[in-house]
C-alpha positions as CSV (number, residue, x, y, z in Angstrom):
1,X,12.3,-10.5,-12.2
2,X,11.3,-10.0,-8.6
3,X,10.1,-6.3,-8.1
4,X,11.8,-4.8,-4.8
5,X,10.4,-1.1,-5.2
6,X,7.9,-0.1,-2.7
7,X,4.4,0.0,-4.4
8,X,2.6,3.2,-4.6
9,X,0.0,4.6,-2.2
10,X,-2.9,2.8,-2.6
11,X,-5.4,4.4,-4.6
12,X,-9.3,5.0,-3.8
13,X,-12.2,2.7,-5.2
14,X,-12.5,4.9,-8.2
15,X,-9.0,5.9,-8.9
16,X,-7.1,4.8,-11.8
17,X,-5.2,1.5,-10.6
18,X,-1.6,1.8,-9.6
19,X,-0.6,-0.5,-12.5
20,X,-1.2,2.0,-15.2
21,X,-3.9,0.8,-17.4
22,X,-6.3,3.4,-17.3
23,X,-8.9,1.1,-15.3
24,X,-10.4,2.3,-12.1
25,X,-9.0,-0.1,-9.3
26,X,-11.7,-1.5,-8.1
27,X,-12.4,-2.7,-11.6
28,X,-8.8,-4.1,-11.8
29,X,-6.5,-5.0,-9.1
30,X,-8.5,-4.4,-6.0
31,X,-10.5,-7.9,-6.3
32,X,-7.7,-9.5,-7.0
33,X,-5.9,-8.0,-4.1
34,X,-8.7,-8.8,-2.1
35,X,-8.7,-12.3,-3.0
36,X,-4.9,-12.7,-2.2
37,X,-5.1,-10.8,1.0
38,X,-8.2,-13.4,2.4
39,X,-6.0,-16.6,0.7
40,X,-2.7,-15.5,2.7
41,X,-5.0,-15.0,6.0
42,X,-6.0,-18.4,6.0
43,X,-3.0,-19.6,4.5
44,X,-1.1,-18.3,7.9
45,X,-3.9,-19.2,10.0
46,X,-3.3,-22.9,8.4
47,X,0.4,-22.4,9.4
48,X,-0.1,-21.4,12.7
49,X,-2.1,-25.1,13.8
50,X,0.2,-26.8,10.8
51,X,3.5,-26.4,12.4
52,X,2.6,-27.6,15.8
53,X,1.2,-30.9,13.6
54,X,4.0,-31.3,12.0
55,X,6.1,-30.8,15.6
56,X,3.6,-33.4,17.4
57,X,3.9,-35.8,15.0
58,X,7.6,-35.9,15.4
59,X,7.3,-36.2,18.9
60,X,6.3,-39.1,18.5
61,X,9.3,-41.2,17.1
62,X,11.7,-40.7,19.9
63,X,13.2,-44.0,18.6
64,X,15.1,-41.7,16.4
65,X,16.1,-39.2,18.5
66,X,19.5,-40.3,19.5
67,X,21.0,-40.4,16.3
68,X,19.3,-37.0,15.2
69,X,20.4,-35.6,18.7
70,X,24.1,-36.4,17.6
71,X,24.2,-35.2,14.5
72,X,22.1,-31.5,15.2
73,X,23.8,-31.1,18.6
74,X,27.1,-32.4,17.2
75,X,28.0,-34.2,20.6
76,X,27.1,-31.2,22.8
77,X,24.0,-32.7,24.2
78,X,22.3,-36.5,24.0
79,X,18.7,-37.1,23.5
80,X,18.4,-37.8,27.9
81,X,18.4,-34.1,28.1
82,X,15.5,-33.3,25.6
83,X,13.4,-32.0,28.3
84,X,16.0,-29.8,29.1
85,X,16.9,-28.2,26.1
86,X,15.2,-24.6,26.4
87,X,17.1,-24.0,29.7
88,X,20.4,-24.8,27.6
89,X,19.4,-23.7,24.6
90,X,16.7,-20.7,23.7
91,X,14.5,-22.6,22.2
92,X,16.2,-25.5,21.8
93,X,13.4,-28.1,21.8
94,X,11.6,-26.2,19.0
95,X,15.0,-26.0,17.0
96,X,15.8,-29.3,17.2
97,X,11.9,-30.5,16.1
98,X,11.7,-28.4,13.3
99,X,15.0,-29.3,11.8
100,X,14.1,-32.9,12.7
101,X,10.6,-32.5,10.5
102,X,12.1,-30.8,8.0
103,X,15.9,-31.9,7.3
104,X,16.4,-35.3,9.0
105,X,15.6,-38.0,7.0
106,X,13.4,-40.9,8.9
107,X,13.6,-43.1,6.8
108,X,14.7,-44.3,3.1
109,X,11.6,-41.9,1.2
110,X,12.9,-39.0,3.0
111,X,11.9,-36.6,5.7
112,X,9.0,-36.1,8.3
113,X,7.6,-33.5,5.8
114,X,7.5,-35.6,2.4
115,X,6.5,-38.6,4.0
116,X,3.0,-36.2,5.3
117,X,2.5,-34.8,1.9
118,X,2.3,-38.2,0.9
119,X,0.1,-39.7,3.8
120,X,-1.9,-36.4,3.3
121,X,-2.5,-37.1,-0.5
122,X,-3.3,-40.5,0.4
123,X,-5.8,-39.8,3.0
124,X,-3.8,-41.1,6.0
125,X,-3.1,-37.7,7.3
126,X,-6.2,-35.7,8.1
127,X,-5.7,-32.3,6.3
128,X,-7.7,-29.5,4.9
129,X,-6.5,-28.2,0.7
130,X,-5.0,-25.7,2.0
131,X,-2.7,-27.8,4.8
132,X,-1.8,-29.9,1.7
133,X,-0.6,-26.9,-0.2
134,X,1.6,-25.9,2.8
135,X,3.0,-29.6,3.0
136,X,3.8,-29.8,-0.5
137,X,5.8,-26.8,-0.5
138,X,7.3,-27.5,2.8
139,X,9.4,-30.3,1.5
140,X,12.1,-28.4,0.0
141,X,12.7,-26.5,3.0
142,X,15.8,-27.0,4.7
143,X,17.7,-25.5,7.8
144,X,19.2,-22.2,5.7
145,X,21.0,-18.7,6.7
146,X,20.2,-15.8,5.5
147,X,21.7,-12.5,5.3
148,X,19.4,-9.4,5.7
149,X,19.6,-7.4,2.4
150,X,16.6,-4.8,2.3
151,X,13.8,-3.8,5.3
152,X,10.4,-2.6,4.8
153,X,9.7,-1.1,7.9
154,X,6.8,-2.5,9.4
155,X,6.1,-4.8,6.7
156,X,8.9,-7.2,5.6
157,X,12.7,-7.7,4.4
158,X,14.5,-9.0,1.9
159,X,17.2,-11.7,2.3
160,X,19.9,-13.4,0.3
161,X,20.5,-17.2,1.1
162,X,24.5,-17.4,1.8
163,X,24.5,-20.7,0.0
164,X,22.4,-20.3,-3.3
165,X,22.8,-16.4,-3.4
166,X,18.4,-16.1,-3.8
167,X,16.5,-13.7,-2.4
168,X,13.7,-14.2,-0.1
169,X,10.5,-11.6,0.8
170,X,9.7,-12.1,4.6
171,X,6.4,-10.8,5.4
172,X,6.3,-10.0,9.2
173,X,5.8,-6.4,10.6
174,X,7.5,-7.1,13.8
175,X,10.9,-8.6,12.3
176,X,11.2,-5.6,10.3
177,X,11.8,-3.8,13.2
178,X,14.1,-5.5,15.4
179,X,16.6,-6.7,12.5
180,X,19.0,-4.6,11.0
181,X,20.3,-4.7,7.6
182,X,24.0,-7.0,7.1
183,X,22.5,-9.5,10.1
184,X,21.7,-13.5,9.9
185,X,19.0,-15.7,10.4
186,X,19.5,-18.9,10.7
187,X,16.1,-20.8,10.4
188,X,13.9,-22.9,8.4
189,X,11.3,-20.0,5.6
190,X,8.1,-21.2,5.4
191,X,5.9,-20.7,2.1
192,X,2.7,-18.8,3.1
193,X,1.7,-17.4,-0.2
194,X,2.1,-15.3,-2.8
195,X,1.4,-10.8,-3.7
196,X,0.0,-9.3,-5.8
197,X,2.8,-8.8,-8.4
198,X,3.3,-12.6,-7.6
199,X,6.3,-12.0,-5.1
200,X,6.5,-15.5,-3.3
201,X,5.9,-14.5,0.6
202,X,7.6,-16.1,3.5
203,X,7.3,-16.2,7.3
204,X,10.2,-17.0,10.0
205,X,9.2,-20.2,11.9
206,X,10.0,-19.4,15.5
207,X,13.0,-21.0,16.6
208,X,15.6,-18.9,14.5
209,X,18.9,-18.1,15.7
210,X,19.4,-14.3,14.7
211,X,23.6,-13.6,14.5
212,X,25.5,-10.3,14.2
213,X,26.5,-8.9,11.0
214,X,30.1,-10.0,11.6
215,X,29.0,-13.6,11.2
216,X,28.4,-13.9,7.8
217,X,31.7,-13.8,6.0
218,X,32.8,-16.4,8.7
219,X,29.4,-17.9,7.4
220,X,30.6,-18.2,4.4
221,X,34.0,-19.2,5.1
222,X,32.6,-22.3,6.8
223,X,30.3,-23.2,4.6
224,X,33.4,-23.0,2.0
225,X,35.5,-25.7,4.1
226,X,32.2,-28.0,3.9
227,X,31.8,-27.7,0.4
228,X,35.3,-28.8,0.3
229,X,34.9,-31.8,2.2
230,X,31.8,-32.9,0.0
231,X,33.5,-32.5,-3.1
232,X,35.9,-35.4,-2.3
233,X,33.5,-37.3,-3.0
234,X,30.9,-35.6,-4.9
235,X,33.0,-33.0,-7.5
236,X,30.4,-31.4,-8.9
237,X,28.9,-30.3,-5.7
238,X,27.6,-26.6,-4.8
239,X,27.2,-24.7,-1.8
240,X,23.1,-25.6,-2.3
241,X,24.3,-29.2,-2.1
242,X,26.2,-28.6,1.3
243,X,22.8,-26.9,3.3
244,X,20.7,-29.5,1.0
245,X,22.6,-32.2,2.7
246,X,24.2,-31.0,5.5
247,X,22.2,-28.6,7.0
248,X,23.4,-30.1,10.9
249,X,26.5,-28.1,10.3
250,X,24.3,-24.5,10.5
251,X,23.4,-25.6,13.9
252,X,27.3,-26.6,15.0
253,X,27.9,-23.0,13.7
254,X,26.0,-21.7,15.3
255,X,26.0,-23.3,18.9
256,X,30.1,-23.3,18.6
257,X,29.7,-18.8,18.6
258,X,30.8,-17.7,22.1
259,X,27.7,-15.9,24.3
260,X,29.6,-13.2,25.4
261,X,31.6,-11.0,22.7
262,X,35.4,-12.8,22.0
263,X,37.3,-11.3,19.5
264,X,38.9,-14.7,18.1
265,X,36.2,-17.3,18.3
266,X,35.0,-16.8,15.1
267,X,38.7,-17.7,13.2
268,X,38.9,-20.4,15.9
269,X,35.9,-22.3,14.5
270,X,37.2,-22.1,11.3
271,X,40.3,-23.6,12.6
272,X,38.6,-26.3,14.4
273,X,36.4,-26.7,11.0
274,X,39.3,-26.7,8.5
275,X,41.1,-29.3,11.3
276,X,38.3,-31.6,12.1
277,X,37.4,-31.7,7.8
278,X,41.5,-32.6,7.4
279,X,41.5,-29.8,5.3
280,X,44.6,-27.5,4.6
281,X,44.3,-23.2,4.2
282,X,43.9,-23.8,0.6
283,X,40.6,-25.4,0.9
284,X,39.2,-21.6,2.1
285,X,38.4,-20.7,-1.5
């Protein structure tokens, strides 16, 4: 079980440990904390040159692009305005590449990700051990949304995934304090560790679309009409399944949500969904 409650004050070198077993801390948890803290720093300092890697190197196979560009952009844009995408987009460019590493699959092995891990294990993609670490946990990351469940100001929050229902511990001081609790992300969690009471820690990558609280049950509701769709041909088909396999659809979502506030755009693209997926009222639940 994942432990949610804040952690004591942090004792002194020759305190008893916070843990309860009578040692003082530093004969107990303070190397160990020590040791995860200097693992996690070069863990995200291995993220930080990773990522752009990873973004590079899907630069460079823009013979892909048009097909991705359709399916992410659902139509909206075509891969002749890539260089234009921030100035229609925030952050478009970003969005698009890191979906494209991560989700879109380049060829029959899989994605941009898995095919690295494997290039990396090989020796065909230069990396450090701690790069590989990052890759081989990066391939099951997908385009998800999350709903903000519990925030640690200046340290973290907790989220639920809208599709599997698990909770994620994001580490990062600044998000903690511009979020508020009932809002969505929609973005891709990278792996950048793990505490001390072995929480698994995760960081936001920087293109994430943040939404208003009143999103998520329309969220949801989407998401429902989708699962819907893949079960005609795939009965036994979650929610998981739907972002696992059609994580495109987040981004339709979420480009199809008016800029300025509209009272009935939210049912609307559930109309449009539930039309476009030939899908009847019925299909909502």
């Amino acid at each position: 079980m994942v432990n949610t409650a804040p952690r004591p004050k942090k004792p002194g070198r020759n305190d008893p440990c916070w843990c309860g077993s009578g040692r003082k801390y530093k004969d107990c948890h303070l190397p160990i904390e020590e040791a995860q803290r200097t693992e996690q720093r070069e863990l995200r300092r291995t993220q930080e040159t990773l990522l752009p890697r990873v973004l590079e190197t899907a630069r460079e196979m823009p013979a892909l692009f048009p097909a991705a560009f359709e399916l992410f952009w659902n139509g909206r844009y075509t891969f002749d305005q890539m260089s234009d995408l921030d100035a229609l987009e925030e952050r478009g460019a970003e969005r698009f590449l890191t979906w494209f590493a991560f989700d879109y699959s380049v060829d029959e092995s899989g994605t941009l990700v898995e095919r690295l891990t494997r290039d990396a294990a090989a020796g065909t993609f230069a990396s450090t051990p701690y790069e590989q670490r990052l890759l081989q946990q990066w391939q099951a990351i997908r385009l998800r949304a999350y709903v903000i469940n519990t925030i640690r100001k200046g340290q973290g929050l907790w989220v639920v995934d809208i599709a599997s229902a698990e909770r994620f511990y994001i580490e990062d001081q600044a998000a903690s304090k511009r979020i508020k609790v009932g809002e969505v992300l929609v973005g891709h969690l990278l792996w950048i560790g793990t505490a001390a009471d072995d929480t698994a820690l995760y960081g936001i990558t920087g293109a994430v679309a943040h939404l208003t609280s009143d999103t998520a049950p329309k969220l949801r509701e989407f998401l429902a009409l989708h699962h819907a769709d893949l079960q005609r041909t795939t009965p036994a088909a979650t929610l998981t399944d739907v972002v696992q396999q059609r994580s495109h659809v987040l981004n339709h979502f979420v480009i199809a949500l008016p800029t300025s506030p509209d009272p009935g755009a939210l049912d609307a693209i559930i109309d449009h969904t539930r039309a476009s997926l030939h899908l009847d009222a019925a299909a909502d639940t």
